[in-house]
TORSE-818673 format. One record per residue (C-alpha): x, y, z; residue number from 1; residue in three letters; chain. Coordinates in Angstrom, 2 decimals. Example, Ala and Ser with C-alpha at 12.3 -4.5 7.8 and 13.67 -1.06 7.14 Angstrom:
# TORSE-818673
+---------+---------+---------+-----+------+-------+
|       u |       v |       w |  nr | rest | kette |
+---------+---------+---------+-----+------+-------+
|   12.30 |   -4.50 |    7.80 |   1 |  ALA |     A |
|   13.67 |   -1.06 |    7.14 |   2 |  SER |     A |
+---------+---------+---------+-----+------+-------+
This chain:
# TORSE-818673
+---------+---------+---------+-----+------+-------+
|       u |       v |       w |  nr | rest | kette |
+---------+---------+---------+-----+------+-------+
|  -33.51 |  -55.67 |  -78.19 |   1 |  UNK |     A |
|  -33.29 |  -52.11 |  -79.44 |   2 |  UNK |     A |
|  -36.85 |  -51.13 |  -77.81 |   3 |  UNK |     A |
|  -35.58 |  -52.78 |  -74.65 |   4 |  UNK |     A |
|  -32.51 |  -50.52 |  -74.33 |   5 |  UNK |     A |
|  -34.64 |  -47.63 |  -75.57 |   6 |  UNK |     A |
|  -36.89 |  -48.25 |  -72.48 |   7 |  UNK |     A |
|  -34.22 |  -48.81 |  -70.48 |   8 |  UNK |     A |
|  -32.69 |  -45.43 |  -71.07 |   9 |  UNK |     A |
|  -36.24 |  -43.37 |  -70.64 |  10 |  UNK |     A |
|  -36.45 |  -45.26 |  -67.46 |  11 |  UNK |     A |
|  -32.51 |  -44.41 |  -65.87 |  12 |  UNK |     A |
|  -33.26 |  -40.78 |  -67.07 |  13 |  UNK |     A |
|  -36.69 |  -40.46 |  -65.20 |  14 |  UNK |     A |
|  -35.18 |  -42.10 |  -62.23 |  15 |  UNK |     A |
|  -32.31 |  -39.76 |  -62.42 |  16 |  UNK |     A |
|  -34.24 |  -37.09 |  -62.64 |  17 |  UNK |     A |
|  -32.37 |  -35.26 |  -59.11 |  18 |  UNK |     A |
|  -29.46 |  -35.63 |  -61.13 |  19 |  UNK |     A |
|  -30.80 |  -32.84 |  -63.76 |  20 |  UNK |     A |
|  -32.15 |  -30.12 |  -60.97 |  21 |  UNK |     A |
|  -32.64 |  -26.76 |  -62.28 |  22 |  UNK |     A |
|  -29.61 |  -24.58 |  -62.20 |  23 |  UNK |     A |
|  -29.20 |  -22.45 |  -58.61 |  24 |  UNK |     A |
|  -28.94 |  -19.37 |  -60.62 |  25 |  UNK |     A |
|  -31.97 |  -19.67 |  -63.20 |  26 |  UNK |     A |
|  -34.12 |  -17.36 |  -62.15 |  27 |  UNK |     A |
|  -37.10 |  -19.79 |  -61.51 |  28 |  UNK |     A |
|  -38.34 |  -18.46 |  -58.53 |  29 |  UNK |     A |
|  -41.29 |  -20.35 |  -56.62 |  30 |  UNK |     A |
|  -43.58 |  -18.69 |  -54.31 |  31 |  UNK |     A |
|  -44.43 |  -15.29 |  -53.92 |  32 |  UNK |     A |
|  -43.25 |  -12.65 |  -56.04 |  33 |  UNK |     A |
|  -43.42 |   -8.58 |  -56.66 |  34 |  UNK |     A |
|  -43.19 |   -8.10 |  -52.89 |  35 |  UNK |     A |
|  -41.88 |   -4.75 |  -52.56 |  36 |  UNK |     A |
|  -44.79 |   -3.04 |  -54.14 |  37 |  UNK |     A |
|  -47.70 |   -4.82 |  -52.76 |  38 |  UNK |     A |
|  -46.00 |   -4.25 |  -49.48 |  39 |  UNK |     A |
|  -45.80 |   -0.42 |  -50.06 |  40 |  UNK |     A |
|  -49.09 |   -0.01 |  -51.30 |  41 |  UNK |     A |
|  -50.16 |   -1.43 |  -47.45 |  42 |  UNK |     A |
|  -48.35 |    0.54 |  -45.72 |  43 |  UNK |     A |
|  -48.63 |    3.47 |  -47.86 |  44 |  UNK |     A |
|  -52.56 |    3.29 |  -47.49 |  45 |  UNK |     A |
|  -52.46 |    2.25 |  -43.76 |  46 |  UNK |     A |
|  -50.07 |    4.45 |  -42.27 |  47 |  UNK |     A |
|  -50.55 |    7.95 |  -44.75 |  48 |  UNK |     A |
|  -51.48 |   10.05 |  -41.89 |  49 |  UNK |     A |
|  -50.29 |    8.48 |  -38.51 |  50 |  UNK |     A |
|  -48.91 |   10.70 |  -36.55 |  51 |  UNK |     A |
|  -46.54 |    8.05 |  -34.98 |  52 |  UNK |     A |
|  -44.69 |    5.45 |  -37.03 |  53 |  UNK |     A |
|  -42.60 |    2.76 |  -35.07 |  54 |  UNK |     A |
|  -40.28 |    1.28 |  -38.02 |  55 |  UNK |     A |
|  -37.88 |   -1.79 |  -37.68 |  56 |  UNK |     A |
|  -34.88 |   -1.89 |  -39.25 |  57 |  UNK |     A |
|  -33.47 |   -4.94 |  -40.01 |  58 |  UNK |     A |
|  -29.74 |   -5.99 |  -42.28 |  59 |  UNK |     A |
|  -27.72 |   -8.62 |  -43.55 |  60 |  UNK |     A |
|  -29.79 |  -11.82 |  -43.19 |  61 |  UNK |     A |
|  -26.96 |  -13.69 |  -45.11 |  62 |  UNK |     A |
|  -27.73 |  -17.44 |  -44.09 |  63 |  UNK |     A |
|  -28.05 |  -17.36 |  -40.40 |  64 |  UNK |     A |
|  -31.82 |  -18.23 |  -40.67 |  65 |  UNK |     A |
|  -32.03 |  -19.46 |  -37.18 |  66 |  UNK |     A |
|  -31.13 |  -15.70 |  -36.24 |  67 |  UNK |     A |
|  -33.06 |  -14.62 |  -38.68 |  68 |  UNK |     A |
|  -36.24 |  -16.60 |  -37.58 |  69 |  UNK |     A |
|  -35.74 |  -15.58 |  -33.91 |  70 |  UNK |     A |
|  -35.58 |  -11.85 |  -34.85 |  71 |  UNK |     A |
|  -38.90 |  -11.84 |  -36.81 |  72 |  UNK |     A |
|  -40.33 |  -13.43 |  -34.03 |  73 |  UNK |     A |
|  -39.48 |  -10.73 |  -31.84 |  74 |  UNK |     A |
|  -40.42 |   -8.29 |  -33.99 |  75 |  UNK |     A |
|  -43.49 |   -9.75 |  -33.94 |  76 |  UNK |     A |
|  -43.69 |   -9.61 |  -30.19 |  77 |  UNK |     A |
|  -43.38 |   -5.43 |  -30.65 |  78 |  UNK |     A |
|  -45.89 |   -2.90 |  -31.56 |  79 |  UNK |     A |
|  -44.05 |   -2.23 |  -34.68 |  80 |  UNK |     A |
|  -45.99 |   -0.51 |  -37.89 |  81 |  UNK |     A |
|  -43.24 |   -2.08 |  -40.70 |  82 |  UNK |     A |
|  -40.28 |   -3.33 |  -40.94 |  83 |  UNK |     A |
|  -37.08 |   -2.50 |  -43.65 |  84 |  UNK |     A |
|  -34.54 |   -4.88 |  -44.47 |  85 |  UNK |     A |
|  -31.33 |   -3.41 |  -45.56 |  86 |  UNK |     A |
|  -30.37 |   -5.91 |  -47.57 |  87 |  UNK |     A |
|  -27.64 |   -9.24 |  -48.31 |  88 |  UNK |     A |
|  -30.74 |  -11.31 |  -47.50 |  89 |  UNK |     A |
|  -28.62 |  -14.00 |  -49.00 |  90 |  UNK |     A |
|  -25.03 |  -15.30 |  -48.83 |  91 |  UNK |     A |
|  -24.03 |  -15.96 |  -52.52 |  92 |  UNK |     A |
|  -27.63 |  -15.08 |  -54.03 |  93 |  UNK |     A |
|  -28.50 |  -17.99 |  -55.01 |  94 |  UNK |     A |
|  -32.76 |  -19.10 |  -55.86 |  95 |  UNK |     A |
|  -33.00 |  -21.28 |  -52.96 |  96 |  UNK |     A |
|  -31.16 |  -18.75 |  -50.34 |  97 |  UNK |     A |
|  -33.79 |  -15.68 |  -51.52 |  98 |  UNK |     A |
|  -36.76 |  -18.04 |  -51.27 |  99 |  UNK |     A |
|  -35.69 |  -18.99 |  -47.72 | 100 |  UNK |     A |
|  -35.05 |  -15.89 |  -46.85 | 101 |  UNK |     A |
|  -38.12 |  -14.14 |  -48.13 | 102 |  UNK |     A |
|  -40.18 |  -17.18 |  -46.44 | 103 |  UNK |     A |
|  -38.97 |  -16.12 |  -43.33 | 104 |  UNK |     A |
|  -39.55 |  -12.68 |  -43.86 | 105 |  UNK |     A |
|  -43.05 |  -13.28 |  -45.20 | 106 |  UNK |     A |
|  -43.87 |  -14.47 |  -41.31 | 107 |  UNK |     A |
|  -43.80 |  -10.96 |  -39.91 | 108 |  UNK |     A |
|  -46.86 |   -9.58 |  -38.73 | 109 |  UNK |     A |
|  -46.43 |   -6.23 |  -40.17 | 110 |  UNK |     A |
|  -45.56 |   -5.20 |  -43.55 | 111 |  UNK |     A |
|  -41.91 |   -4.88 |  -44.54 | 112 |  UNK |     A |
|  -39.61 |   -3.89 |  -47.87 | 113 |  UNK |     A |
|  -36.48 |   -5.11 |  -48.46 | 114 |  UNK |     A |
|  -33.27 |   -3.31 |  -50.06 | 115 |  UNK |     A |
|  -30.85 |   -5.28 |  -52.48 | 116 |  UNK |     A |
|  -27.47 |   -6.22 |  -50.74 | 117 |  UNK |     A |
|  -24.27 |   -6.50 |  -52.60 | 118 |  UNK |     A |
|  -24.42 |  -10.70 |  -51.50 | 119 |  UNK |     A |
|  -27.44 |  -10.49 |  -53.55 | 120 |  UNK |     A |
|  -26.03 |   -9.23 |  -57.05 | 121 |  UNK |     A |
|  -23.70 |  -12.92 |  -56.83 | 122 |  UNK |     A |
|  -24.31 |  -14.87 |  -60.22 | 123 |  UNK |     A |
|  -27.75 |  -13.67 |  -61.57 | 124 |  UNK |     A |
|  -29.33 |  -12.56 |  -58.32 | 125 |  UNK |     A |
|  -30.18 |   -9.12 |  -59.27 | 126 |  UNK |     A |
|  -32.58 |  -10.16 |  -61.58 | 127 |  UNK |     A |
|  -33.52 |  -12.72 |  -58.74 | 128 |  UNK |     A |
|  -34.05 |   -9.48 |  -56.54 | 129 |  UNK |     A |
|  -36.03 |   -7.45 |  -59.39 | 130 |  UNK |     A |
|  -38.28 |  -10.68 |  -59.71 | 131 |  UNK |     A |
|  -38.88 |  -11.69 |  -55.87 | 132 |  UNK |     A |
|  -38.76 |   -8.31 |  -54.89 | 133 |  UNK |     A |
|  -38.98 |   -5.32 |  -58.21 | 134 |  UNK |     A |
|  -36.97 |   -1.98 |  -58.76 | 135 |  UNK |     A |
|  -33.51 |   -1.85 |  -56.75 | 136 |  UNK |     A |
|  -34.36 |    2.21 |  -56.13 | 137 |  UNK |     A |
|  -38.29 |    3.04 |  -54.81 | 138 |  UNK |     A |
|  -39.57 |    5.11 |  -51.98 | 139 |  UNK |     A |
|  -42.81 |    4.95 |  -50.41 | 140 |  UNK |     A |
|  -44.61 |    7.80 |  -47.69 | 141 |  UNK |     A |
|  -45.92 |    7.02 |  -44.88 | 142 |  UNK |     A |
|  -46.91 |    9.67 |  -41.74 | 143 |  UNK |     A |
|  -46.03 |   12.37 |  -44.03 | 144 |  UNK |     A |
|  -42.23 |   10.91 |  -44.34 | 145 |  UNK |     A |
|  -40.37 |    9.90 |  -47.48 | 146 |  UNK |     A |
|  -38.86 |    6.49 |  -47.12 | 147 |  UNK |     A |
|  -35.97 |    6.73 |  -50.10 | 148 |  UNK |     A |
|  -34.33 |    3.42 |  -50.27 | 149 |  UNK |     A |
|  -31.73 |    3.83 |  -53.29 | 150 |  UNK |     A |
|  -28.94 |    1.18 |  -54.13 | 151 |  UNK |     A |
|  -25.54 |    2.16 |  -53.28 | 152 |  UNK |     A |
|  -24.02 |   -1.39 |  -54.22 | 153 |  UNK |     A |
|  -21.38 |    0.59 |  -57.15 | 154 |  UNK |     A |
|  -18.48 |   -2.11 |  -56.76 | 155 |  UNK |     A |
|  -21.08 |   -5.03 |  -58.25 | 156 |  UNK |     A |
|  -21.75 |   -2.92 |  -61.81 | 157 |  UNK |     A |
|  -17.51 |   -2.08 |  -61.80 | 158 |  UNK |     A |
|  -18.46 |    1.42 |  -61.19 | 159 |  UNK |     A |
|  -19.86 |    1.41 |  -64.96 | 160 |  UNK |     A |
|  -23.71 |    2.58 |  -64.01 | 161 |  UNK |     A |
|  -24.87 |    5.37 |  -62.34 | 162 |  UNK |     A |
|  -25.22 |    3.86 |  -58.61 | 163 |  UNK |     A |
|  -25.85 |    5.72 |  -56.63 | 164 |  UNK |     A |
|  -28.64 |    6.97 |  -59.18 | 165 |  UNK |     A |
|  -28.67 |   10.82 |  -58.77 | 166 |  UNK |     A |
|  -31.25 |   11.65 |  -61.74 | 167 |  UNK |     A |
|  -33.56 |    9.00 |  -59.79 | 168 |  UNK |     A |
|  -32.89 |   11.13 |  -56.37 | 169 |  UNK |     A |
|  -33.37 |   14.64 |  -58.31 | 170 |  UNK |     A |
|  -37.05 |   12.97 |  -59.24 | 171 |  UNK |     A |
|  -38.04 |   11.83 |  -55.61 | 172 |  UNK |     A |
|  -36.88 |   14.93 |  -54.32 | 173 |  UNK |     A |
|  -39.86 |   16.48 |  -55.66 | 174 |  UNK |     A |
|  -42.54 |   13.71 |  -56.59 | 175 |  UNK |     A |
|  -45.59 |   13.26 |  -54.74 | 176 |  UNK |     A |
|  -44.07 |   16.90 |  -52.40 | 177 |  UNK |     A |
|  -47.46 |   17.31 |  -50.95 | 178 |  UNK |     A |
|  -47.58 |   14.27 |  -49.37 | 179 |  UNK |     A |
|  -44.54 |   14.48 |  -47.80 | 180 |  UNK |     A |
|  -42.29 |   17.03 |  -45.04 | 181 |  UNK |     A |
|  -39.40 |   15.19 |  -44.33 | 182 |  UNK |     A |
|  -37.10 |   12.45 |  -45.69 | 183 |  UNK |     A |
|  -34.76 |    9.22 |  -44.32 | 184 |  UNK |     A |
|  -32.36 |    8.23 |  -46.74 | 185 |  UNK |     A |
|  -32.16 |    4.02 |  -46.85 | 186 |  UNK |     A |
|  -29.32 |    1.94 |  -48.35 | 187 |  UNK |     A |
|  -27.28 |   -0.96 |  -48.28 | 188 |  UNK |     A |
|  -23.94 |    0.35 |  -48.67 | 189 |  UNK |     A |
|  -23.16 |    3.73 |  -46.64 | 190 |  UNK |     A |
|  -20.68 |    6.27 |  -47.57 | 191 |  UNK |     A |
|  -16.59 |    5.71 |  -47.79 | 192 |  UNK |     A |
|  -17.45 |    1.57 |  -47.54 | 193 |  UNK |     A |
|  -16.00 |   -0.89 |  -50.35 | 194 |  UNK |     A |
|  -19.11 |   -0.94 |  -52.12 | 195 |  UNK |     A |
|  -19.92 |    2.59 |  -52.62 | 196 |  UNK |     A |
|  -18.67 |    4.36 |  -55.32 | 197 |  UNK |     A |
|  -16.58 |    6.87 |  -53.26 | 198 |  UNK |     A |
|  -15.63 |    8.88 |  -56.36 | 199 |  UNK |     A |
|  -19.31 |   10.39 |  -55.63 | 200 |  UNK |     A |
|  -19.89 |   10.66 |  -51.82 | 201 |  UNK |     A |
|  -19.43 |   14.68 |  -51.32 | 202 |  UNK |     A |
|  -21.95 |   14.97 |  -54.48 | 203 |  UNK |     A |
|  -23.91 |   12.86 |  -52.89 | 204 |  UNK |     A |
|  -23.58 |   14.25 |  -49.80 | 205 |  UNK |     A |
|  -24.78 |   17.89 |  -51.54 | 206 |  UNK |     A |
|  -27.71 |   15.93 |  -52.83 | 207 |  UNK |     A |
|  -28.93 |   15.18 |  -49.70 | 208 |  UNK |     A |
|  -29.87 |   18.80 |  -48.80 | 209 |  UNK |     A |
|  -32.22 |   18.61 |  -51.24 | 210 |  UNK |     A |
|  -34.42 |   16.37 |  -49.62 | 211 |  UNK |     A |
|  -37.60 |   17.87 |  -47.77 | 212 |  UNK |     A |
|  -36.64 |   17.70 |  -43.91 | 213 |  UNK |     A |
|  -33.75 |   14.86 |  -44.38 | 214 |  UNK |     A |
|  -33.95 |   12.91 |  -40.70 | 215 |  UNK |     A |
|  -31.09 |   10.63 |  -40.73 | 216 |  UNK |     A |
|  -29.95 |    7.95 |  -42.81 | 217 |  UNK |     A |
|  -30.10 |    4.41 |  -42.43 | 218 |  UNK |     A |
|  -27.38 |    1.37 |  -43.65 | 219 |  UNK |     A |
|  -26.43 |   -1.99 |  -43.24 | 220 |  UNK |     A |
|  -23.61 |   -3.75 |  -44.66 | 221 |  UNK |     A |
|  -20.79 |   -3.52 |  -42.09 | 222 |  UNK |     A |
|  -22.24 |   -5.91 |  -39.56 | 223 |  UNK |     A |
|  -21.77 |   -3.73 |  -36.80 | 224 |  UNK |     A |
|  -24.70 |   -1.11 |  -34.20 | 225 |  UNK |     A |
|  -22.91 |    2.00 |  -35.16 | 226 |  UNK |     A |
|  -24.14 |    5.74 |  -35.04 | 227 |  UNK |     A |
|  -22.15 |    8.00 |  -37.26 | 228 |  UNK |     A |
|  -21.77 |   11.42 |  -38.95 | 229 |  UNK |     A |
|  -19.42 |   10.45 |  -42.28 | 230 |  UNK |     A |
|  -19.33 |   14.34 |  -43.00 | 231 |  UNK |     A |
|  -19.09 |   15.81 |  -39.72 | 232 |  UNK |     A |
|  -22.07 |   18.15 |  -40.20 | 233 |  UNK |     A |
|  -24.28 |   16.83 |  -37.93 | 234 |  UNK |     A |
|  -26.27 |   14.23 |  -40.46 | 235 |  UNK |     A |
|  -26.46 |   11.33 |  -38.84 | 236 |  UNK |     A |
|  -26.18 |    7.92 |  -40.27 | 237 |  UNK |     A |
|  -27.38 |    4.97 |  -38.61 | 238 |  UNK |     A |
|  -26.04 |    1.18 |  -38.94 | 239 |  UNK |     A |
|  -27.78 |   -1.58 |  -38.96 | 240 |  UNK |     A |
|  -25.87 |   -4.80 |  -37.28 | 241 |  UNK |     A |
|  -26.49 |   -8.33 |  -39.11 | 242 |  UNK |     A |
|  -28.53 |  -11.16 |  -37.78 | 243 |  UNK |     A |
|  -25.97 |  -13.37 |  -36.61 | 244 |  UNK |     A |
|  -25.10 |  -10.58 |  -33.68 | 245 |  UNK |     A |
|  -29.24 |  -10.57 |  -32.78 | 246 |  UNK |     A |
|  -29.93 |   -7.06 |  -32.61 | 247 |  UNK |     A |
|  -31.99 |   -4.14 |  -34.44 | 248 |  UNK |     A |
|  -33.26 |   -0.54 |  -34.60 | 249 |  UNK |     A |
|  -36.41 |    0.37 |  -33.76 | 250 |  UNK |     A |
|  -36.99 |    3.55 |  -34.94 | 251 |  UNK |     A |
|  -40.49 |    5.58 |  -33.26 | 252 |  UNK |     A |
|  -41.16 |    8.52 |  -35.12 | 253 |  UNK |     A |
|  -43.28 |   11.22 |  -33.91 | 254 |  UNK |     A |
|  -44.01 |   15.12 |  -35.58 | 255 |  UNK |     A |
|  -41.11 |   16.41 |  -32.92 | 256 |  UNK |     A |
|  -38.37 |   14.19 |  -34.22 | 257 |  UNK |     A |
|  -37.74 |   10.72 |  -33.79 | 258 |  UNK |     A |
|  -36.36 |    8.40 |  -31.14 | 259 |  UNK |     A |
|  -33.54 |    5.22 |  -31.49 | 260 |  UNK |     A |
|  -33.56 |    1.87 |  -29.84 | 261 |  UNK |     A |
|  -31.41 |   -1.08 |  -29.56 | 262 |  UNK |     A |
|  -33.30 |   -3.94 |  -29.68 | 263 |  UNK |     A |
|  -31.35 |   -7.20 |  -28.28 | 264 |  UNK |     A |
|  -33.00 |  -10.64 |  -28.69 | 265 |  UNK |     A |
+---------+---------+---------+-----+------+-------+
């Protein structure tokens, strides 16, 4: 009788298996991994030394996939070079919402990077992020430009690390300075939002000046096309609206400058 209930038992757990899943926040990540850096190292070795760049910017995926499918497939339809995503490519950060978010992503025709998002620091998805995706600050150069993407996300640490990082900035503003003229600044979180650590944002502000032929500076976060100077001093930052409002940036960048345009899908 006692093997009987024994086999019993094995059987109801194997059956129940769905009733054991893995936890949404474990880490185990399936599919592709590491993409930020074999991404960079594409466009970093296609695009060194053209003269004319046409980046898409794209933000705050959250879980409105159907957007989110519809505006890679326009991108798609575009002559564009790579893409940046501004991060929140997830809602509450969870395994399942980065992999379906990356697998969208991953259908672009160009290459593309994508930032960390405060939405994706929820339970353990910054190491989520650092696995699927690797460092939450990196830059890459492409047509003699510096692509700095840094995290501004300060609120998710409690203010307790150094975010943004300005001993990572004071290194890019002179690594690899022969291979690159001028500089857009890339984050999540912009300036005087409820992420940033606004403690910091005239120091960071001074920081910028430091940057080899600083261009503009790119966010997403507030779900809304906007086109502002925080300082009044004629820096420009540009935001990014979210997916569920179907529009992006394309951004063509020549040797003269660069122009802006509102892409509606």
């Amino acid at each position: 009788m006692k093997k009987y209930l024994v086999l019993a038992a094995t059987i109801l757990l194997v059956s129940c298996s769905d009733l054991f899943d893995t936890h949404p926040y474990d880490v185990d990540i399936k599919g592709e991994t590491g993409i930020n850096a074999k991404q960079m190292a594409i466009i970093e070795s296609k695009y060194a030394n053209k003269d004319t760049l046409r980046v898409a910017f794209i933000s705050d995926t959250h879980l409105w996939l159907s957007d989110a499918k519809d505006q890679v497939a326009d991108v798609n339809k575009r002559n564009v070079d790579f893409v940046i995503h501004l991060g929140d490519l997830t809602d509450t950060a969870t395994d399942k919402e980065y992999e379906w978010s990356r697998d969208i992503l991953l259908n672009l025709n160009p290459p593309f990077v994508a930032l960390i998002g405060n939405h994706d620091f929820l339970g353990t998805g910054d190491q989520t992020y650092e696995k699927m995706y690797g460092k939450m600050n990196f830059s890459f150069i492409a047509g003699r430009v510096k692509f700095l993407c840094i995290n501004t996300n300060a609120t998710e640490y409690d203010y307790l690390a150094a975010i943004p990082n300005f001993d990572y900035m004071e290194e890019e503003m002179a690594k690899d300075s022969t291979k690159f003229d001028r500089t857009i600044i890339v984050m999540h979180a912009p300036p005087y939002s409820d992420q940033f650590n606004n403690n910091v944002c005239k120091a960071f502000r001074r920081y910028l000046d430091f940057f080899p032929g600083l261009m503009c500076c790119i966010y997403g976060h507030n779900h809304n096309d906007t086109v502002t100077e925080f300082y009044d001093d004629g820096l420009i930052f540009y935001g990014i609206d979210c997916a569920k409002h179907r529009n992006y940036r394309l951004f063509t960048i020549t040797p003269d400058g660069y122009e802006v345009e509102q892409i509606r899908y």
